[in-house]
C-alpha positions as CSV (number, residue, x, y, z in Angstrom):
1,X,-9.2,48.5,15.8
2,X,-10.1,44.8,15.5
3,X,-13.7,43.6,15.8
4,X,-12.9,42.2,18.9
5,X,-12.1,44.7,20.7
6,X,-15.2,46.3,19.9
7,X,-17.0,43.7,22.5
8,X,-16.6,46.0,25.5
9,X,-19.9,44.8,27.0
10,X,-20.0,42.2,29.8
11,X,-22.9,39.7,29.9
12,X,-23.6,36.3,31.4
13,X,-25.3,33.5,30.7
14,X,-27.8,31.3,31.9
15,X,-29.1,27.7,30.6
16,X,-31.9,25.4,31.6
17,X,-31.2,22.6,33.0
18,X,-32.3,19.1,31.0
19,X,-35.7,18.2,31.8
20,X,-35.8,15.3,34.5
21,X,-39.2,13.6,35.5
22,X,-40.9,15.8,33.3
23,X,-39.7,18.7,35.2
24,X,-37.7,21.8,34.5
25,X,-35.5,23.3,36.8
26,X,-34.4,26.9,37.2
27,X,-31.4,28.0,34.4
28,X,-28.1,28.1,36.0
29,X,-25.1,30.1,35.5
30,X,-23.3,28.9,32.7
31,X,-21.0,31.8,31.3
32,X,-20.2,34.0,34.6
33,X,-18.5,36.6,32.3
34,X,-18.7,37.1,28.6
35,X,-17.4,40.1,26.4
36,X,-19.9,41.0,23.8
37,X,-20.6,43.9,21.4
38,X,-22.9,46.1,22.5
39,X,-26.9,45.0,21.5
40,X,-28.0,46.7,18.3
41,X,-31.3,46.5,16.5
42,X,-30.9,43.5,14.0
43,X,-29.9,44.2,10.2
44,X,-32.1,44.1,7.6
45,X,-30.0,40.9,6.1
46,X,-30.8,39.3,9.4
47,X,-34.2,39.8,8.9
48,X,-34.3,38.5,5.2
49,X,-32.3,35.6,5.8
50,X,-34.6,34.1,8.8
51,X,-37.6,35.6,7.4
52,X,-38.2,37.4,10.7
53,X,-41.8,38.3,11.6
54,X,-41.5,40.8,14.2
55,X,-37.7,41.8,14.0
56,X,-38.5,45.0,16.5
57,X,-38.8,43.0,19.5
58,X,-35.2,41.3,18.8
59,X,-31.2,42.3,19.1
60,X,-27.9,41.0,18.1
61,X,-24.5,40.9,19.2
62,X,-21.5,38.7,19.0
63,X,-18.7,37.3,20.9
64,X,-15.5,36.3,20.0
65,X,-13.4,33.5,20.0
66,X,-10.4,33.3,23.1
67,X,-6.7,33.5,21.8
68,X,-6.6,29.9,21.1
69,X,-9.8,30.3,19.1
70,X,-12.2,28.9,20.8
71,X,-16.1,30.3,20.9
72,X,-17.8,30.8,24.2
73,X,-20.2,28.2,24.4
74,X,-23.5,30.0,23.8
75,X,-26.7,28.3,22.7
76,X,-30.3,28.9,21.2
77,X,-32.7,28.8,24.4
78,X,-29.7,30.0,26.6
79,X,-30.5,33.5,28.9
80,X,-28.2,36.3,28.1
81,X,-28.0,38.8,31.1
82,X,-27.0,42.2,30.1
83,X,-26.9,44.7,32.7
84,X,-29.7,43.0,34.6
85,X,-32.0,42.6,31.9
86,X,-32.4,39.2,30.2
87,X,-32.4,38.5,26.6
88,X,-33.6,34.9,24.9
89,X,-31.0,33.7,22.8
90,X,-32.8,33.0,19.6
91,X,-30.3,32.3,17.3
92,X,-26.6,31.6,17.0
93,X,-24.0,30.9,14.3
94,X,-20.8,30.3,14.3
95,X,-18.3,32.4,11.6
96,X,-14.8,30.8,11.2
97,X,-11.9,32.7,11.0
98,X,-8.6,31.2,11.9
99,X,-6.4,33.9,10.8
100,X,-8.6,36.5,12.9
101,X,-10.1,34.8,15.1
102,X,-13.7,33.3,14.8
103,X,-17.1,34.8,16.2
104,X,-20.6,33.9,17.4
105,X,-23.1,36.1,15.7
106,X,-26.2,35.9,18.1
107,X,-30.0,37.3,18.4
108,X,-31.9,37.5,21.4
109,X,-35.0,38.9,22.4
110,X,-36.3,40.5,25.7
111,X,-37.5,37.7,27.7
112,X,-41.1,38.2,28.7
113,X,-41.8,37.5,32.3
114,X,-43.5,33.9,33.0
């Protein structure tokens, strides 16, 4: 099985709009329907390499790249809705692989109600 088809979980995702007269609006729908792996607790090299505080509080995943490669536009500050719950995206990278396809690797944490 190919990492890819690991992402069996669908999500969506949401993104502030740009502030405007020193005003932000509500985020809007920007990815309707995106595969992703299933959240798991965040690795212990995660942790090490952003020198995480609190890693308990926070999940990753990733998504993959479409057949022509290309990543799913997903960005720090972006909402990731996962079975009605919503997840901060905290951090994304990009991992290049043309011969199998490249991936986002992403963290989020449960978004606190405001």
């Amino acid at each position: 099985m190919s990492a890819s088809e690991a992402a069996t979980l669908t999500a969506s995702t949401k993104r502030p709009p740009a502030v405007s007269g020193g005003r932000v609006g509500s985020p809007t729908t920007k990815l309707p329907a995106l595969f992703i792996v299933p959240l798991l607790p965040v690795g212990a090299d995660l942790v090490e390499e952003l020198q995480l505080q609190n890693p308990r509080e926070l999940k990753e995943t990733c998504a993959f790249a479409n057949v022509n490669n290309v990543l799913p536009d997903v960005a720090e500050g972006d909402i990731l809705t996962v079975a009605g719950v919503d997840y901060l995206v905290y951090y994304v990278k990009e991992y290049t692989r043309p011969s199998e396809g490249s991936f986002l690797h992403i963290l989020v944490s449960l978004r606190k109600a405001t």
